[in-house]
N, C-alpha and C positions, 0 to 999 in steps of 0.2 A: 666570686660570683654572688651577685645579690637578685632579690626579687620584691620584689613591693607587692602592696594592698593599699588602693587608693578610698578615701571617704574625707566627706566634707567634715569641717568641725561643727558640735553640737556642743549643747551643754557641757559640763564638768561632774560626771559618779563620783562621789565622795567615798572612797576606798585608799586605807591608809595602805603605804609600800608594803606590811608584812602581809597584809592581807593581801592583796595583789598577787604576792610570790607564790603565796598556799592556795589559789585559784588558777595558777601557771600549774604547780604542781598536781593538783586534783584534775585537769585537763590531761597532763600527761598521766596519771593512774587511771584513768577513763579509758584510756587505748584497748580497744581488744587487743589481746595475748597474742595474734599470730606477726598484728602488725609489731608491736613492744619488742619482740623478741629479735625483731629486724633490725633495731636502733643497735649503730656498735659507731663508738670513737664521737659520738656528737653531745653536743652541751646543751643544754638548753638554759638561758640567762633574761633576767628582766633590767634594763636600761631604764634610765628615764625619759631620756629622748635621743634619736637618731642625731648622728653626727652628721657633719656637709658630708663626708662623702658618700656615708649611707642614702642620703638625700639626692645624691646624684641618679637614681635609679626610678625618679618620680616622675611620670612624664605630668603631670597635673601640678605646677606648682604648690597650688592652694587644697591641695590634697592634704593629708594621713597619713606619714607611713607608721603603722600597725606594728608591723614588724619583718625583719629580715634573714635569711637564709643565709651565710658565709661558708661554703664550702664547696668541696666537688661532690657533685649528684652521683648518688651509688651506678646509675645506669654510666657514668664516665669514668670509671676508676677502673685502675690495673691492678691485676693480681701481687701481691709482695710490692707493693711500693709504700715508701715511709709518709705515713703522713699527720700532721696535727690534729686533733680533733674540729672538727665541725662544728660550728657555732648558730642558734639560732638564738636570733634576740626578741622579745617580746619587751614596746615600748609603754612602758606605763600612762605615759605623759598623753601621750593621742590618741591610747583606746579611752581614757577617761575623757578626754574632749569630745569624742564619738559619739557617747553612750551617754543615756540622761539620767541611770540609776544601777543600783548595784545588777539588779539580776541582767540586765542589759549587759552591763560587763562584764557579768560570770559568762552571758553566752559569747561575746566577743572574743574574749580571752580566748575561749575553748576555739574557737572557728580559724582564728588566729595560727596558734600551735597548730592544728589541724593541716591549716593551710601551708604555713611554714614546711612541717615534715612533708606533705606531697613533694615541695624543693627537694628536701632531701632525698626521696626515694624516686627522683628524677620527671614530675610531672613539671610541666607548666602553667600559665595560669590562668589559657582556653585550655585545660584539660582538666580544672579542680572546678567543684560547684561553689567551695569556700572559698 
């Protein structure tokens, strides 16, 4: 299951890849404690860019996708069943075409992940403000 975040291209944030990763990460250590404590079995990873089939989930061609959700939503899962972990991916490549400056990207980034984990703990994407 995947989920998008559609936006037009803008300019290029000049944010080199490590830096990037440590503004994924500082987003995930922003979480209040109650929601943090919630996360079990999921990854969170930075791409560069969305592959075609991630892409398939775009109704806007000439969209964004931000980034995507790979897994089953906690509200669908069975008790005791085996499963991989959860993946969500945060694309480097599009939020920096998005956004026309670093702190633009720091807040994307954050809204992003934000928006992504709503997938995980089963909202959709008329039920997130991100």
């Amino acid at each position: 299951m995947g989920d998008r975040i559609q936006h037009r291209s803008g300019l290029v944030a000049p944010i080199d890849p490590a830096e990037f990763e440590r503004l994924v990460a500082e987003a995930l250590d922003s979480l209040p404690e109650r929601f943090a404590e919630l996360l079990d079995n999921v990854v969170v990873i930075v791409e560069e860019e969305p592959s075609p089939s991630d892409l398939d989930v775009m109704e806007d061609p000439n969209g964004e996708l931000l980034g995507i959700y790979r897994g089953t939503p906690m509200t669908r899962r069975t008790v005791g069943s085996f499963r991989l972990p959860d993946q969500i991916a945060i694309f480097r490549g599009p939020i920096l075409r998005v956004t026309r400056n670093p702190r633009e990207a720091q807040r994307q980034i954050r809204e992003t992940v934000i928006h992504e984990l709503g997938h995980y703990f089963g909202l959709g994407d008329d039920e997130m403000v991100f």
